[in-house]
ROBALO-193430 format. One record per residue (C-alpha): residue number from 1; residue in three letters; chain; x negated, y negated, z negated. Coordinates in Angstrom, 1 decimal. Layout:
! residues N
+-----+------+-----+--------+--------+--------+
! seq ! type ! mol !     px !     py !     pz !
+-----+------+-----+--------+--------+--------+
! NUM !  ALA !   A !      X !      Y !      Z !
...
+-----+------+-----+--------+--------+--------+
//
This chain:
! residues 325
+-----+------+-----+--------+--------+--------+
! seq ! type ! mol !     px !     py !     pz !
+-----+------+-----+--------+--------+--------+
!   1 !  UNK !   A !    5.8 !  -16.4 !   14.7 !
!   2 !  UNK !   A !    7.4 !  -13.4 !   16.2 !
!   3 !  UNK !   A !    7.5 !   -9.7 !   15.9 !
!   4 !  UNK !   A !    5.2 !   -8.9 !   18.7 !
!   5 !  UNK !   A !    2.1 !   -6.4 !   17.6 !
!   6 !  UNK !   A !   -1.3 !   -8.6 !   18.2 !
!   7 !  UNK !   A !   -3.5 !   -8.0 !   21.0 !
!   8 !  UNK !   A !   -7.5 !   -7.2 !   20.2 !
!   9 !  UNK !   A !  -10.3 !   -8.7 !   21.7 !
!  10 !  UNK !   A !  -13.4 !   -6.4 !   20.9 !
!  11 !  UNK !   A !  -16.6 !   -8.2 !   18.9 !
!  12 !  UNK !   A !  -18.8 !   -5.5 !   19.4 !
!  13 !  UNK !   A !  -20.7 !   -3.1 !   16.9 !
!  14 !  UNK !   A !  -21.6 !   -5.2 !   14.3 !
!  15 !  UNK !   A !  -23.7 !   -2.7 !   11.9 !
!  16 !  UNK !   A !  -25.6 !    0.3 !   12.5 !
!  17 !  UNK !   A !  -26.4 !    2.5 !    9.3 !
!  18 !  UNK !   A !  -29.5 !    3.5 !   11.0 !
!  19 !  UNK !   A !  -31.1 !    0.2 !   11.3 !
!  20 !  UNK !   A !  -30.9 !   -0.6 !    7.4 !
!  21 !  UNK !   A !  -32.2 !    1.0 !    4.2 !
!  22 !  UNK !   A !  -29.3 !    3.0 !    2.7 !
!  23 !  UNK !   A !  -28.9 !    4.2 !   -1.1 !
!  24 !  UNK !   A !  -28.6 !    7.7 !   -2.3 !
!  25 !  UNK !   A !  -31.0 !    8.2 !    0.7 !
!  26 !  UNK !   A !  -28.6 !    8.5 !    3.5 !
!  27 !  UNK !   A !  -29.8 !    8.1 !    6.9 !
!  28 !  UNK !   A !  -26.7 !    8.0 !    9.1 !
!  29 !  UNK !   A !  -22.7 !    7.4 !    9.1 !
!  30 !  UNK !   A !  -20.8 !    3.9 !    8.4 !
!  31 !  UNK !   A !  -17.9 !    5.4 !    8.2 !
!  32 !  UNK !   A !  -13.9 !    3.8 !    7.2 !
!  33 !  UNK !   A !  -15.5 !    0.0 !    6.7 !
!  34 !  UNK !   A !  -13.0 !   -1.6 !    4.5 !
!  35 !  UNK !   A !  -13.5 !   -5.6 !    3.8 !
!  36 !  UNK !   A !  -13.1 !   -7.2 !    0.7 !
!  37 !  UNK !   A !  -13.6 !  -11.2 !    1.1 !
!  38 !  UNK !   A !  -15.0 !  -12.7 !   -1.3 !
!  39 !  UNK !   A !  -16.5 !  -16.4 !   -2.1 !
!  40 !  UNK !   A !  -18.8 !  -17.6 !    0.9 !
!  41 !  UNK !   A !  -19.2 !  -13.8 !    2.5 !
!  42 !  UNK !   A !  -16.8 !  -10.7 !    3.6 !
!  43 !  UNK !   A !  -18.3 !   -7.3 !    2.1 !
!  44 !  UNK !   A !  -17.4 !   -4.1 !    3.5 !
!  45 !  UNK !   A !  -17.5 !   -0.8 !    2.1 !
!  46 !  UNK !   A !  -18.2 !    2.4 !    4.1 !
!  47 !  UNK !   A !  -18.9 !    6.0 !    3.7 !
!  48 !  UNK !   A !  -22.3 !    7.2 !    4.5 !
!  49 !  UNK !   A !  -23.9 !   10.7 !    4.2 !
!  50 !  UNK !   A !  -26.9 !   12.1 !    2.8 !
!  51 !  UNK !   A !  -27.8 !   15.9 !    3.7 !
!  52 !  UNK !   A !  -28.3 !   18.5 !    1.2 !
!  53 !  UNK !   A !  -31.7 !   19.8 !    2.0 !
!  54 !  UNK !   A !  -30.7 !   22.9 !    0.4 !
!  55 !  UNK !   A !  -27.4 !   24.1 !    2.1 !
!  56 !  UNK !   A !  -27.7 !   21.8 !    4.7 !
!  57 !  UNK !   A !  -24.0 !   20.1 !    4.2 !
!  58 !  UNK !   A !  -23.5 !   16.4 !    4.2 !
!  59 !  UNK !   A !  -22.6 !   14.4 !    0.9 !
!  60 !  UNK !   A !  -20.8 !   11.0 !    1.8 !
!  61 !  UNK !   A !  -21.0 !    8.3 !   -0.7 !
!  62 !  UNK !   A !  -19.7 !    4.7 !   -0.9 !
!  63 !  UNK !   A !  -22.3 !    1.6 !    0.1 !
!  64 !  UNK !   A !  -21.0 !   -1.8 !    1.4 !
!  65 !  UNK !   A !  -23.2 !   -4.6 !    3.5 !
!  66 !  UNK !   A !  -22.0 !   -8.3 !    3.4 !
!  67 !  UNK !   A !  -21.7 !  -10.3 !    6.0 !
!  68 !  UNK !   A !  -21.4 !  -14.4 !    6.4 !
!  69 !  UNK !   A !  -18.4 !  -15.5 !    7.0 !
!  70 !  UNK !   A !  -19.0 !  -15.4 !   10.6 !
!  71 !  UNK !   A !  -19.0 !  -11.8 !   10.5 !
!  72 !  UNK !   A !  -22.1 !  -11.7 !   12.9 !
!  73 !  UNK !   A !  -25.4 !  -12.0 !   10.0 !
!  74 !  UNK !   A !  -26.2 !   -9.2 !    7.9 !
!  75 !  UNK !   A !  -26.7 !  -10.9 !    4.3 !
!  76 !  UNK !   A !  -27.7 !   -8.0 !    2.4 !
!  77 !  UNK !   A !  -26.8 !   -4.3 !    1.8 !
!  78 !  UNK !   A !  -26.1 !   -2.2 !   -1.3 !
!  79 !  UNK !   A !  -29.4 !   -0.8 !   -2.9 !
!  80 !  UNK !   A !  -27.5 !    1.4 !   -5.0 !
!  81 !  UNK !   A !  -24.6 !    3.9 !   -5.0 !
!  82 !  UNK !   A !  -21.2 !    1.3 !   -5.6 !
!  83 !  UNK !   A !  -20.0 !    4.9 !   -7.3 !
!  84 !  UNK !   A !  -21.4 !    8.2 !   -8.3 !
!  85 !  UNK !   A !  -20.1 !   11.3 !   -7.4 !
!  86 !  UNK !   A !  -17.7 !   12.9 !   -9.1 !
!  87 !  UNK !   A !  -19.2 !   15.4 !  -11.7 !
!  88 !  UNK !   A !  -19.0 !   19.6 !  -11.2 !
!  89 !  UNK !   A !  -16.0 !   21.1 !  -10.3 !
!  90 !  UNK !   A !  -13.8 !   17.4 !   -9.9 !
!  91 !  UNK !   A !  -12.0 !   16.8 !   -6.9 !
!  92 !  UNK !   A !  -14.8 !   14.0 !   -5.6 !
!  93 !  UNK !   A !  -17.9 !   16.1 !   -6.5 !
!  94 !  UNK !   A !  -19.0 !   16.5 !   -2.8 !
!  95 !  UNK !   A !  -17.9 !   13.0 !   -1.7 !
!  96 !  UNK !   A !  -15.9 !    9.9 !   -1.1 !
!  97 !  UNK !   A !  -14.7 !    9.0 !    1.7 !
!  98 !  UNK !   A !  -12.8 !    6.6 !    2.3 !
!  99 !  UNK !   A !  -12.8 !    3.7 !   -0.6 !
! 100 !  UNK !   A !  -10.0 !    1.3 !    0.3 !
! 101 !  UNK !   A !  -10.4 !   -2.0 !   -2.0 !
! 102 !  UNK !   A !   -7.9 !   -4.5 !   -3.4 !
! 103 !  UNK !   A !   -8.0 !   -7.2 !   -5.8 !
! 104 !  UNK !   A !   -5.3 !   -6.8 !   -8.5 !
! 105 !  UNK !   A !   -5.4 !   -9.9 !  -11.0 !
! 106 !  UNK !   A !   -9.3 !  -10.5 !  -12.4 !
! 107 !  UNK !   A !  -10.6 !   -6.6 !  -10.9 !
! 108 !  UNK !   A !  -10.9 !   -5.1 !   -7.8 !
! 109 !  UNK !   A !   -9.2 !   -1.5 !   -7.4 !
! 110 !  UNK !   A !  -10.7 !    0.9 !   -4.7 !
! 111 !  UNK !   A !   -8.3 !    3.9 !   -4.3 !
! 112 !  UNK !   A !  -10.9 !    6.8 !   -3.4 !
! 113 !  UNK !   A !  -10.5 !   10.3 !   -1.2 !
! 114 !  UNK !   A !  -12.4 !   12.7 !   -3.3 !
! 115 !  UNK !   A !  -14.0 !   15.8 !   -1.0 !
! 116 !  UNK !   A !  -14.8 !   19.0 !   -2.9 !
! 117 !  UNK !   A !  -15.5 !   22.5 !   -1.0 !
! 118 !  UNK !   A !  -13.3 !   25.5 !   -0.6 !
! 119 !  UNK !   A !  -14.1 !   28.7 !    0.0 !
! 120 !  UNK !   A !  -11.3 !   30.2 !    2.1 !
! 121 !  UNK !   A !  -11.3 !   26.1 !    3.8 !
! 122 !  UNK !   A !  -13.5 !   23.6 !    4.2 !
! 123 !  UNK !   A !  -12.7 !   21.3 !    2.0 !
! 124 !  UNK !   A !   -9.7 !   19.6 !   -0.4 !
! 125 !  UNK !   A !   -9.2 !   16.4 !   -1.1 !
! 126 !  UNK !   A !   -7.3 !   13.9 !   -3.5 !
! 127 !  UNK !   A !   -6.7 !   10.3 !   -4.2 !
! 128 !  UNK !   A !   -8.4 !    8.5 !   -6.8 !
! 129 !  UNK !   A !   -8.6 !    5.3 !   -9.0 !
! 130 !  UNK !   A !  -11.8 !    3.6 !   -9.4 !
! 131 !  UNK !   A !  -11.8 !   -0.2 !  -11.1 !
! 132 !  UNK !   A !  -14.6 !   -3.1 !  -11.0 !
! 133 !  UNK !   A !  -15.1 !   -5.7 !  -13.1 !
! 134 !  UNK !   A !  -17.9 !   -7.6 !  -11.1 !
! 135 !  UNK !   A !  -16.4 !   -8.5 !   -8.0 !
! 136 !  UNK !   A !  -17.1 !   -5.3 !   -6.4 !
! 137 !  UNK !   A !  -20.3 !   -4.5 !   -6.8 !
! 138 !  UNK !   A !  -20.1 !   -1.5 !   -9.1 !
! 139 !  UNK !   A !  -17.0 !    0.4 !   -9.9 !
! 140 !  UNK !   A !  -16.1 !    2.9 !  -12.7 !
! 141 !  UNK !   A !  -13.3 !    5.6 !  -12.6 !
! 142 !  UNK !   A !  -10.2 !    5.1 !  -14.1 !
! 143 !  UNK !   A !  -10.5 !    9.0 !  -15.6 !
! 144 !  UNK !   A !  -12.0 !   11.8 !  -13.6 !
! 145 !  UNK !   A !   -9.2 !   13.5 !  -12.1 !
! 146 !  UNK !   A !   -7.4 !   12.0 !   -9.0 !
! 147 !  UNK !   A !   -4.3 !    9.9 !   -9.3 !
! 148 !  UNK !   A !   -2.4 !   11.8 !   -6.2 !
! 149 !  UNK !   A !   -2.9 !   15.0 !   -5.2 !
! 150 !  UNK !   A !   -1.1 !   18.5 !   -4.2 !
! 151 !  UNK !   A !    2.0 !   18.9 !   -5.0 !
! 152 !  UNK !   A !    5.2 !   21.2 !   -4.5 !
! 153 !  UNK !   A !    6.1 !   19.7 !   -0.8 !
! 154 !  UNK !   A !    2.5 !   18.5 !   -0.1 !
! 155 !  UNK !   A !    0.0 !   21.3 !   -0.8 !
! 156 !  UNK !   A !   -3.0 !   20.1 !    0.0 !
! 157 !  UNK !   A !   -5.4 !   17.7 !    1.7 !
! 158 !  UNK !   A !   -3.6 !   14.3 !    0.2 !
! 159 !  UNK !   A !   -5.9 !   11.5 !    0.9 !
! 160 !  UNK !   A !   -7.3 !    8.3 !    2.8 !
! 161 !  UNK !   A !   -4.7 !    6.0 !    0.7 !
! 162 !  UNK !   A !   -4.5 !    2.3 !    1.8 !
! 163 !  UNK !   A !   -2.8 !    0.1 !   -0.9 !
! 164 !  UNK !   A !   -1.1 !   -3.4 !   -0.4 !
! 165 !  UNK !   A !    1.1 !   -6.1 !   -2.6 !
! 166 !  UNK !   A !    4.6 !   -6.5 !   -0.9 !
! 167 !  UNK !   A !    7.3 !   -7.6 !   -2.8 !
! 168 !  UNK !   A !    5.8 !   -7.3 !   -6.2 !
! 169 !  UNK !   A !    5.1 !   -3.4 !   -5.8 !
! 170 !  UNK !   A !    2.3 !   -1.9 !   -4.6 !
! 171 !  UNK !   A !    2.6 !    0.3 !   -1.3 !
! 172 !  UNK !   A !    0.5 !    3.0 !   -0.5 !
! 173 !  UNK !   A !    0.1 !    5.0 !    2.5 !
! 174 !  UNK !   A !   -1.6 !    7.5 !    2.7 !
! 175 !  UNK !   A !   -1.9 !   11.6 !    4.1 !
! 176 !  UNK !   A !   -1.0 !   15.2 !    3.1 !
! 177 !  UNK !   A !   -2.0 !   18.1 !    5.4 !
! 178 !  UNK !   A !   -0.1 !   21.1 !    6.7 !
! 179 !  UNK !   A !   -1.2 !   24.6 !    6.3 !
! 180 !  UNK !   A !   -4.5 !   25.1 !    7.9 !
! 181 !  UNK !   A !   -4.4 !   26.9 !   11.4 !
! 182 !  UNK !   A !   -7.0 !   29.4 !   13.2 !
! 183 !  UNK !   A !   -7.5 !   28.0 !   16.8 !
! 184 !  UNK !   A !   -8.1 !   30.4 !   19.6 !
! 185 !  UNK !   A !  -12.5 !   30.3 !   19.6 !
! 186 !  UNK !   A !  -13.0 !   28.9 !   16.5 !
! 187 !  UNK !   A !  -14.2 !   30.7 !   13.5 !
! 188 !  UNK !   A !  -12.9 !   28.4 !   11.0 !
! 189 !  UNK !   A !   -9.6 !   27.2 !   10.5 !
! 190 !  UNK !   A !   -8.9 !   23.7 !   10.9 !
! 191 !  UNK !   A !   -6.6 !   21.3 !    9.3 !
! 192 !  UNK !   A !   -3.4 !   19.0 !   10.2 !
! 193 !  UNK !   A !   -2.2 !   16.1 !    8.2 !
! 194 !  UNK !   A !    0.6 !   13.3 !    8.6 !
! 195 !  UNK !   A !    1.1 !    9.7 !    6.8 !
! 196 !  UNK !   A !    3.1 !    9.2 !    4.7 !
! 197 !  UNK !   A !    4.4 !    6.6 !    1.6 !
! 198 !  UNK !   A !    4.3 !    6.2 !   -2.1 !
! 199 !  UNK !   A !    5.0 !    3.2 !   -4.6 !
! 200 !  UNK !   A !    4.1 !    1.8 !   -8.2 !
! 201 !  UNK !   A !    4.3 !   -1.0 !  -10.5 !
! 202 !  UNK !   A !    1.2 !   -0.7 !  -11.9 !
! 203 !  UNK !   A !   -1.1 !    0.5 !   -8.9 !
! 204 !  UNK !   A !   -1.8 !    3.9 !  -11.3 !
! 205 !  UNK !   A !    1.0 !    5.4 !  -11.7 !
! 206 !  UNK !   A !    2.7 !    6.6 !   -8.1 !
! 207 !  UNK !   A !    5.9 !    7.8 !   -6.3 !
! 208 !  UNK !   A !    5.5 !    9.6 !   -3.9 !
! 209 !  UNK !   A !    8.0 !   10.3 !   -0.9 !
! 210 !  UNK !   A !    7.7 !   14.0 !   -1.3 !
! 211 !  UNK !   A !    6.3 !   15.8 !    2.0 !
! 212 !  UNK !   A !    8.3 !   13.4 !    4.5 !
! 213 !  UNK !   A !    6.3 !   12.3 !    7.9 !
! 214 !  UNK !   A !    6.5 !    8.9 !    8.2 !
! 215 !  UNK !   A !    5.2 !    8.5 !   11.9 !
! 216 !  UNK !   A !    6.2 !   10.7 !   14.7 !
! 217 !  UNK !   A !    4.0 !   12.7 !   16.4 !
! 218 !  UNK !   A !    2.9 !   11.8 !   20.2 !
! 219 !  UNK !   A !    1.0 !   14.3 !   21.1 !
! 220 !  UNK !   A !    2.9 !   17.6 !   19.2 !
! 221 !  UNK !   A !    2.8 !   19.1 !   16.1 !
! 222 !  UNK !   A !   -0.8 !   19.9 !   15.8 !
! 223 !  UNK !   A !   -1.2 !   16.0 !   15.8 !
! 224 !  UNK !   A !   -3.4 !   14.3 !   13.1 !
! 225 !  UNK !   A !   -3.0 !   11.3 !   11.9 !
! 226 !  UNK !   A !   -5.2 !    9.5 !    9.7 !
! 227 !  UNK !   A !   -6.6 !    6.1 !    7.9 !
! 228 !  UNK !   A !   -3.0 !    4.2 !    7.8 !
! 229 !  UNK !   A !   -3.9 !    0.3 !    7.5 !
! 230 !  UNK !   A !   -0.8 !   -2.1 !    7.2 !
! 231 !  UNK !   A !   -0.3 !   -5.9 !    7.6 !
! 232 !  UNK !   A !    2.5 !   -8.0 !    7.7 !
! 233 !  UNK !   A !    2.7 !  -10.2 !   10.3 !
! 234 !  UNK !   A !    6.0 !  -12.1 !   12.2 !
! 235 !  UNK !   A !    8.1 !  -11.2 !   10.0 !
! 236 !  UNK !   A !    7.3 !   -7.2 !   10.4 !
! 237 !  UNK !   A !    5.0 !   -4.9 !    9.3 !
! 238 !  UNK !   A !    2.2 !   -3.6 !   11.1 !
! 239 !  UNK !   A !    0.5 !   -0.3 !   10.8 !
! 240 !  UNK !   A !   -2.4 !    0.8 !   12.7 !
! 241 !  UNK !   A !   -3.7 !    4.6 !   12.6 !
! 242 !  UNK !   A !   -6.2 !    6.7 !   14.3 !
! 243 !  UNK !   A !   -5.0 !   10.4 !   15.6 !
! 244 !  UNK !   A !   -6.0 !   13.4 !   17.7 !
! 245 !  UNK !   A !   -5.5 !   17.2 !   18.0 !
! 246 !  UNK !   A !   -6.3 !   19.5 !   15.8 !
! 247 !  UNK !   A !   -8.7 !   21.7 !   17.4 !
! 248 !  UNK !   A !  -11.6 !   20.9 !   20.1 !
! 249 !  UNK !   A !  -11.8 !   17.4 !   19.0 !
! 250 !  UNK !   A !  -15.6 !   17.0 !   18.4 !
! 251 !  UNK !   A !  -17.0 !   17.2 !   21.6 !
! 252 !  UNK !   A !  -14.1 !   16.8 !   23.6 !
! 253 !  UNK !   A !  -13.0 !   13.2 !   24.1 !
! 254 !  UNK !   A !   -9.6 !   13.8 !   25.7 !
! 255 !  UNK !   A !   -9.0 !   14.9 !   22.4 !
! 256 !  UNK !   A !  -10.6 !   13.1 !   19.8 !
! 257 !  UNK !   A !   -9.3 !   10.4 !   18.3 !
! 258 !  UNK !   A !   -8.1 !    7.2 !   19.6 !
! 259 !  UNK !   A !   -5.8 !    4.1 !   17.3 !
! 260 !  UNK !   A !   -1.8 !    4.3 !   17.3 !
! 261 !  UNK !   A !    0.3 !    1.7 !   16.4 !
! 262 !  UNK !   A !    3.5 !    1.8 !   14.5 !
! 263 !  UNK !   A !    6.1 !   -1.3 !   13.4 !
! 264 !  UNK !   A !    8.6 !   -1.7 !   10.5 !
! 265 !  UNK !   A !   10.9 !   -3.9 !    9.0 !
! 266 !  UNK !   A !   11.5 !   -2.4 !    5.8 !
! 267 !  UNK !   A !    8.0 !   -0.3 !    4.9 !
! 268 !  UNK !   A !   10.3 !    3.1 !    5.0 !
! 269 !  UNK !   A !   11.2 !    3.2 !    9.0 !
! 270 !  UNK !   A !    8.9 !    3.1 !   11.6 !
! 271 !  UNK !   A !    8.7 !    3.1 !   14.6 !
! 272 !  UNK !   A !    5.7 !    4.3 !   17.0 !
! 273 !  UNK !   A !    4.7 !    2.7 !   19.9 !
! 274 !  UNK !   A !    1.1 !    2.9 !   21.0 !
! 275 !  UNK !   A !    1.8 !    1.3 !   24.0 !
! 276 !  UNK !   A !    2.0 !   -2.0 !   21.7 !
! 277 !  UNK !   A !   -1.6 !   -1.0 !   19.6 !
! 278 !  UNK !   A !   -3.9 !   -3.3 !   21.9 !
! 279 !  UNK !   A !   -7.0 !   -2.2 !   22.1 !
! 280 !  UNK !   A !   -8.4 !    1.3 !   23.7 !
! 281 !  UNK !   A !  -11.4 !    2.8 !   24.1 !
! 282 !  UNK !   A !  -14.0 !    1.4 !   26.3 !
! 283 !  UNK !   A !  -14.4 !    2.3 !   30.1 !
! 284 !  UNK !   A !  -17.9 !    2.2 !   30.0 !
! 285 !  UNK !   A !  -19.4 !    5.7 !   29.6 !
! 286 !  UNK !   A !  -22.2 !    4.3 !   27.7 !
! 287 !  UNK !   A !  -20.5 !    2.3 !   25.2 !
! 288 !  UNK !   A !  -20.7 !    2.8 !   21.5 !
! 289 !  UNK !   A !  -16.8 !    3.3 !   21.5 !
! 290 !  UNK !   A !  -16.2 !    5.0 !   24.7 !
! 291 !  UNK !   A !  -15.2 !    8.2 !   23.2 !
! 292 !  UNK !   A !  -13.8 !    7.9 !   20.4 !
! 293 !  UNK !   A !  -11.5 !    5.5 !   18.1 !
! 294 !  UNK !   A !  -11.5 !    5.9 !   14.8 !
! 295 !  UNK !   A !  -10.9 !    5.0 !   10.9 !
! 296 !  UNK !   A !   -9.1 !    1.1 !   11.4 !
! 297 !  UNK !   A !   -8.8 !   -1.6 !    8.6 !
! 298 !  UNK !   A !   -6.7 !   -4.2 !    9.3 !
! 299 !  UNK !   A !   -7.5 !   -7.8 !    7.5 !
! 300 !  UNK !   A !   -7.2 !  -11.1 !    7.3 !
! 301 !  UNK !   A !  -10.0 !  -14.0 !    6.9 !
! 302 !  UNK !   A !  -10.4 !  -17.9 !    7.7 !
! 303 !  UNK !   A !   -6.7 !  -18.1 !    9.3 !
! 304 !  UNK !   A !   -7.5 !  -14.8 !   11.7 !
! 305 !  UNK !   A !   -6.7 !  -11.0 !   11.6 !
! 306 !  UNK !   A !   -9.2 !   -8.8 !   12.1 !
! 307 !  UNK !   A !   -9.9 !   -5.0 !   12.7 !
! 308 !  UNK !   A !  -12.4 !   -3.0 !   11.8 !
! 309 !  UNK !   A !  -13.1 !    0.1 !   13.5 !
! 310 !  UNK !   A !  -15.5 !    3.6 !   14.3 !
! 311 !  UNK !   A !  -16.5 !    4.8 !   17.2 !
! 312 !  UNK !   A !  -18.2 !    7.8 !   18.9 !
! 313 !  UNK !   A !  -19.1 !   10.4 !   16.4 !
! 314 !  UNK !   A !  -16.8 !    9.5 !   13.9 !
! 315 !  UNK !   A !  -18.4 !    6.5 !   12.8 !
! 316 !  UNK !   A !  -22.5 !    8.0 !   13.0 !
! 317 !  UNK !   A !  -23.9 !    4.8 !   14.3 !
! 318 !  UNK !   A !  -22.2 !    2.2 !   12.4 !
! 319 !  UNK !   A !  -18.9 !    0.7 !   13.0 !
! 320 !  UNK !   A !  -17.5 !   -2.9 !   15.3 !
! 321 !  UNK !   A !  -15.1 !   -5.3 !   14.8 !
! 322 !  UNK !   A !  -12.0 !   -6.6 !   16.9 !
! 323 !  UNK !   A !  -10.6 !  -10.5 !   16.5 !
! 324 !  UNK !   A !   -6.5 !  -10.8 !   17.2 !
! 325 !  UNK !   A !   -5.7 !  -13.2 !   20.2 !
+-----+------+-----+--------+--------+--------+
//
């Protein structure tokens, strides 16, 4: 084995939230699909979103759809909500997004990013603890307030933790934003976050680095980087990211996001280097992923590693899947 970053070759889209009946009646978004493998099938978690009919603001909430172990057949999709939202006034009241799973002893933990709207802001956000006892299939929250959120150094906006196992502790990456900025034609502010690290013993209780960027910036300091994933392979660590600029990302593909690629040797220091990340958006103006690159989970399954992925629209039509050479 040695320390070189794997190389991707792209599987295609493998589910489309449109094509399937969805709980909570959401229509579209498949967004952060996060794999949990289990006995005979993978299942993979996403965020989807249901409209308010009222206000007309999205709600995303947490489904999953298993696959054989093939990853190529549908076997079934969730018929109802794996969580509810969180009740009035809680951080996760307007939605989850993402739910990153891991299976600690006889339960599976998902470590949530709670939404709830601001008035002055969009939104705010928080890390929480959700445990199941069935394999996955339903989860209930470990209280009703997050287990990270704003502090002195980190204000606001901490969220999209991904939790591993190394060396008997549990790792968490995860984001914390920056003051939100006005942008030159926009009427709303818009935010800026960075990754960075926290650890624990028990996977509840956390320390957290206080407000330190852990990956440099390639693009300046309005860069946003989000959805950390790390695996360790070749004797390094391996830490895959998504990122863009912080205004006139939506439409505009030159800056919306694309996957970065960082390497460690210790979990504190890393080093960036998306020359090494090994896969791009396609050249094909018609592709499902020619846009935009977003939202990666990093796994492994029968002997291979795998990445999951979003594409254009930040995940609306479902999400692919990449196999490492």
């Amino acid at each position: 084995m040695t320390n070189t970053a794997p190389r991707w070759r792209k599987l295609g889209k493998i589910f489309d939230p449109t094509e399937h009946c969805l709980p909570s009646g959401c229509k579209e978004f498949a967004q952060s699909p996060q794999a949990l493998v289990c006995d005979g099938f993978v299942r993979i978690f996403f965020s989807t979103r249901r409209r308010d009919a009222a206000d007309g603001k999205f709600t995303s909430h947490v489904a999953f759809v298993d696959f054989d172990t093939d990853l190529r057949n549908v076997l079934a999709v969730s018929e109802h909500p794996v969580i509810a939202l969180g009740e009035k006034g809680c951080f996760d009241e307007h939605g989850i997004f993402p739910f990153n799973v891991l299976r600690v002893g006889g339960s599976v933990y998902a470590y949530t990013c709670g939404w709830s709207r601001r008035l002055a802001v969009s939104v705010e956000t928080g890390i929480g603890l959700a445990i199941s006892n069935d394999g996955g299939t339903t989860f209930s929250r470990n209280g009703d307030g997050p287990i990270l959120s704003a502090t002195l150094h980190e204000p606001c906006l901490v969220g999209d933790g991904f939790v591993q196992r190394f060396d008997n502790e549990f790792q968490m990456w995860y984001i914390f934003g920056h003051p939100w900025r006005h942008y030159r034609g926009q009427s709303e502010p818009d935010r800026i976050y960075k990754i960075a690290h926290a650890t624990s013993t028990d996977g509840i209780v956390w320390k957290k680095t206080g407000g330190e960027q852990l990956i440099a910036d390639a693009i300046g300091d309005d860069e946003c980087q989000a959805l950390p994933t790390v695996i360790d392979e070749g004797n390094r660590y391996h830490m895959y990211f998504c990122y863009r600029y912080a205004s006139d990302f939506r439409s505009n593909p030159d800056r919306g996001y694309r996957i970065g690629y960082a390497f460690s040797d210790d979990m504190k220091h890393w080093t960036r280097d998306d020359t090494q990340v090994g896969i791009s958006r396609d050249d094909h103006p018609d592709s499902w992923d020619s846009q935009m690159m977003c939202y990666p989970h990093v796994f492994r399954h029968d002997q291979n590693l795998f990445l999951l992925y979003n594409g254009n629209q930040f995940g609306r039509h479902g999400f692919g899947i990449a196999i490492a050479e």
